[in-house]
N, C-alpha and C positions, 0 to 999 in steps of 0.2 A: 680659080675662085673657090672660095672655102664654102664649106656645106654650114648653112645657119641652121643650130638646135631651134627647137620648136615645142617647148614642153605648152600644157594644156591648160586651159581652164575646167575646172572643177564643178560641173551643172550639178547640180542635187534638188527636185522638186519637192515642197511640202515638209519643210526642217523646221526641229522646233529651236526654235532660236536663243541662241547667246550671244548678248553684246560684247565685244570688245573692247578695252581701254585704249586709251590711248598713250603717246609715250610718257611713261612714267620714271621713279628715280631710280626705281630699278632695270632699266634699261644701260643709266652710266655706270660707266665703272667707277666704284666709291668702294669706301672701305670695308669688310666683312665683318660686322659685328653687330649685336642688335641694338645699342644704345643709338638717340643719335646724336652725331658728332659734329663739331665745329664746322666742319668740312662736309658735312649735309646739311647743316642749317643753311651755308651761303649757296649752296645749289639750290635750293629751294627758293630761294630770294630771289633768282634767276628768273624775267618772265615767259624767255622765250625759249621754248624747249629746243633748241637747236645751238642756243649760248648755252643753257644748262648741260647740254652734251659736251659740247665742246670743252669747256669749262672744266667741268670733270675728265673728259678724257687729259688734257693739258697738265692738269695739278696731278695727277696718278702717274703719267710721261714721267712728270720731276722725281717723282717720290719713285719710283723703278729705276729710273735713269740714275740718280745717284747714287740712293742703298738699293741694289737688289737684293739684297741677304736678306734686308727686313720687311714689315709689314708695312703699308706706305702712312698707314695711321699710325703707329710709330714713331717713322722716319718725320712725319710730319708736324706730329707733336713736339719732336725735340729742336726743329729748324724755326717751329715759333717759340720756342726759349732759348733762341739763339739771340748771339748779341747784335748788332747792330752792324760791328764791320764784318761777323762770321759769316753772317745771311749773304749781304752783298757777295762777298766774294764766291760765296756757294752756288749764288745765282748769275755772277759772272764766267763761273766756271762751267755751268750747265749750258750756259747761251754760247758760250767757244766750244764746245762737246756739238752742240746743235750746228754751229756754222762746218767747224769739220768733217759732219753727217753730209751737206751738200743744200743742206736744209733751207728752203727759200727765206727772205729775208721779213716777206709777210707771212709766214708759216711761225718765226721765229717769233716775231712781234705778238703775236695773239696769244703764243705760250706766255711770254713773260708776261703781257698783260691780263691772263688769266690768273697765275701767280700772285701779280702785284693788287689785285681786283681783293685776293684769298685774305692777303695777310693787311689791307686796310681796313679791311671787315673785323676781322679777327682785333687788329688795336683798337676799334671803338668797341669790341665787345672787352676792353682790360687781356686779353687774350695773349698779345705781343706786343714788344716796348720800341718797334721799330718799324718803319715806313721803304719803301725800295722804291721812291721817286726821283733817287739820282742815278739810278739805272735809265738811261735815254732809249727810245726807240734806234732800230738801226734806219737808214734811210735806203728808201728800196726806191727802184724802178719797174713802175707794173705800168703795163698794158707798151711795152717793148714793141711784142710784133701785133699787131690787131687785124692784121689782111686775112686771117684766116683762111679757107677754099673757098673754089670757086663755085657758082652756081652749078655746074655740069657736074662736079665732085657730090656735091651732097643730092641732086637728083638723082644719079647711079647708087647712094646708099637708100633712099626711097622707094626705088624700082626693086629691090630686094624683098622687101616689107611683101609677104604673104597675105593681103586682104582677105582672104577667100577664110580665115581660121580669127575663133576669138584674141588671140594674142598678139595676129598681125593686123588687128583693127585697134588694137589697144597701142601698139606700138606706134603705127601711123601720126593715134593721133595725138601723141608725145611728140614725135618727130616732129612733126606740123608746129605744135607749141612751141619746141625751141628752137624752130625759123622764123615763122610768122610774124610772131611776137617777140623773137629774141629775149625769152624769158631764162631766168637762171636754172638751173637744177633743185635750187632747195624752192623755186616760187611755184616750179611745178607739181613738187612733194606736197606741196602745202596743200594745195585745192581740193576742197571738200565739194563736193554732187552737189551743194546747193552753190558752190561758186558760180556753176554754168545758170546762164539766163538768156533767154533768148537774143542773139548778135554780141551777146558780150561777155565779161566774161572777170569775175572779182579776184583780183590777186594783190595779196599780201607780198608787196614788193621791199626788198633789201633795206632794212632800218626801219621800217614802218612798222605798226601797229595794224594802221586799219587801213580793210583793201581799198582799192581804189578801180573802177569799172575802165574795162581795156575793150574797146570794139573789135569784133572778129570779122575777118574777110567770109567770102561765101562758101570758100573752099575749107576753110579751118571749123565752120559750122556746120559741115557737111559730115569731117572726119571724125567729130566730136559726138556729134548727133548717131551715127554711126556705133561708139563704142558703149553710148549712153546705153541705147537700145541693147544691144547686149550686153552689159554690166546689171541691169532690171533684174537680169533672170539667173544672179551669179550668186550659189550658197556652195558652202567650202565642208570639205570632212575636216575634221580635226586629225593633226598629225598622232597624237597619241592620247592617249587615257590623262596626262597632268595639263595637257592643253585644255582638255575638256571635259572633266573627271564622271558626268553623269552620261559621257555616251553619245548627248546630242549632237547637230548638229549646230555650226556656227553662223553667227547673221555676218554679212559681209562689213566691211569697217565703213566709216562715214566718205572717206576718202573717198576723190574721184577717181583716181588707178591704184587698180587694186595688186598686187601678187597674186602668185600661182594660188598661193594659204589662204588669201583672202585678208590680207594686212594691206596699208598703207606701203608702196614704194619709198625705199628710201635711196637717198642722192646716189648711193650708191650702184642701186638698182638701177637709177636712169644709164649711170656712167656704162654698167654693165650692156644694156640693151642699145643704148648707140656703138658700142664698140665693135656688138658682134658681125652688126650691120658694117662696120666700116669697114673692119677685119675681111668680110667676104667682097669687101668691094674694092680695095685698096686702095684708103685713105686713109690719112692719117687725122685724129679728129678728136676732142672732146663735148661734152656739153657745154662746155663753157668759150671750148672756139667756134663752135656752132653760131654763139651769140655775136664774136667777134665777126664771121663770116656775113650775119643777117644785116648787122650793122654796117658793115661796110659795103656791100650790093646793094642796100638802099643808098646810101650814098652818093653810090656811084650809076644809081637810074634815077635818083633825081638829083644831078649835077650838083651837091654838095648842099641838100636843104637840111641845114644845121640845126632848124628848129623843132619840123618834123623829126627828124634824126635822135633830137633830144626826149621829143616824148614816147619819142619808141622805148629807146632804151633807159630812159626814168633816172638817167645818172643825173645825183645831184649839181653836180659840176658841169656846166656848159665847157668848160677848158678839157676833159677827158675827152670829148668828142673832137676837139681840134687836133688830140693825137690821133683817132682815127682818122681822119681826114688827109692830115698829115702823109701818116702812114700809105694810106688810100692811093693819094697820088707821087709816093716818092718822093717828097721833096727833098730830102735828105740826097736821094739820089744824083738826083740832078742838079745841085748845090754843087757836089763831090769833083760832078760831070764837068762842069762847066769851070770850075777851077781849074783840074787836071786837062782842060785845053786851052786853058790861058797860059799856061807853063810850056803848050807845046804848041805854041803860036809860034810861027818863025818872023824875025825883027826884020 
């Protein structure tokens, strides 16, 4: 079993306080210049900063991925004075460069759609003479396998979790979140200290705007209540003089989990802290088969209540949940089965 790192929280009593922003345009990667650019106007237009990210990081991919010799503002300027069959092919040629990468087929889809998002903007602003709407999505298969692990697999990564230290009350009770609630990684990022409210709990779910109240078990208000309580008494040094140039001390961010720094966690961060848990416990795991795994243990303890099922996991689609079910119980399996002994029936 591997040794899990344990780095600390950061107490500091009586700091005089600086807020922190939140993420802003300089967090994506955009182009280096002080003007702004076509290509920061439409990130800006962006209202959710996790499309704005994404966004930008997808059109900056294109513009390195094609010219890296040049600058991607540039590179980018001269593809929106391209012609109409240049672009397509340019853009066909970077989606076959992406498939050849290994690169998933929804991974693929939201580049080009980020792209094709860049340069419709750009035609109603007179910008460019040409549209990339005969470029089709590719069609993908998602949610393949959905069984994720078992309950005994992710209990064993639980049992690892350090209660006894502020970091493994914090991690707890993330853990707890992406079971409980079979919530995603970016809906756990999101929750700001006033999400929490007594038995519930406001989250900004997948496509939405505005949260919606999710009831908490007794055990998940326990873990929470928990981290709250030590999160109260959590102010951060600044890493250096241009993080905080007069010296002070920093006010902790509005976010409900915090980093080591005292920022908001990002998706990354969750991915990182269930990993290392899994890593010492050997399973194989993400935040997002976490979700596949909660979903389908409920499932399979209340014999397949598809409707409960559905407000757990908030999929718009009742038909996504019939793959897990599906899934759940093998049917595919036993279809397979039961053919393969028709054949070996003796006449």
């Amino acid at each position: 079993m591997k040794q899990i790192p344990s780095p600390q929280l950061v107490r500091i009593p009586d700091p005089t306080l600086v807020q922190i922003a939140t993420l802003t345009l300089e967090n994506i990667e955009a182009p280096n210049h002080s003007q702004e650019t076509l290509w920061e106007e439409f990130l800006r237009l962006q209202l959710k900063p996790r499309t704005r990210q994404e966004y930008g990081k997808s059109i900056n991919y294109f513009c390195r991925s094609m010219a890296p010799d040049r600058s991607p503002t540039t590179f980018l300027q001269k593809f929106l004075a391209s012609t109409k069959r240049e672009a397509i092919l340019l853009v066909l040629e970077w989606r076959q460069r992406l498939l050849n990468e290994g690169k998933a087929t929804g991974t693929i889809n939201q580049r080009i759609s980020a792209l094709k998002s860049l340069v419709e903007y750009a035609g109603r602003q007179d910008a460019c003479s040409f549209s990339l709407n005969e470029i089709k999505s590719l069609k993908s298969q998602s949610y393949k396998d959905t069984r994720g692990v078992s309950v005994d697999d992710y209990r064993s990564i639980l049992a690892l979790v350090d209660r006894s230290t502020d970091l493994g009350i914090r991690d707890y009770a993330i853990l707890r979140l992406l079971w409980d609630l079979a919530l995603r990684r970016e809906e756990v990022v999101s929750l700001d200290i006033d999400s929490y409210l007594p038995a519930r709990l406001m989250v900004k779910s997948k496509g939405q705007f505005d949260r919606q109240s999710i009831d908490l078990n007794p055990q998940l208000e326990n873990a929470l209540d928990h981290w709250v309580a030590i999160r109260e008494g959590l102010y951060f040094q600044p890493k250096d003089e241009t993080d905080s140039p007069s010296g002070t001390l920093r006010e902790r961010d509005d976010a409900l989990f915090l980093s080591c720094n005292g920022r908001r966690l990002a998706g990354t961060d969750i991915f990182r802290i269930l990993q290392g848990y899994a890593d010492a416990a050997g399973v194989k795991i993400s935040p997002h088969r976490v979700r596949h795994s909660a979903i389908t243990a409920f499932l399979d303890v209340s014999e397949g209540d598809m409707r409960s099922a559905q407000s757990l996991s908030r999929h718009k689609d009742p038909r996504t949940l019939m793959i897990y079910d599906d899934n759940r119980q093998g049917l595919q399996g036993k279809a397979t089965k039961a053919l393969g002994n028709l054949l070996d029936q003796t006449i």
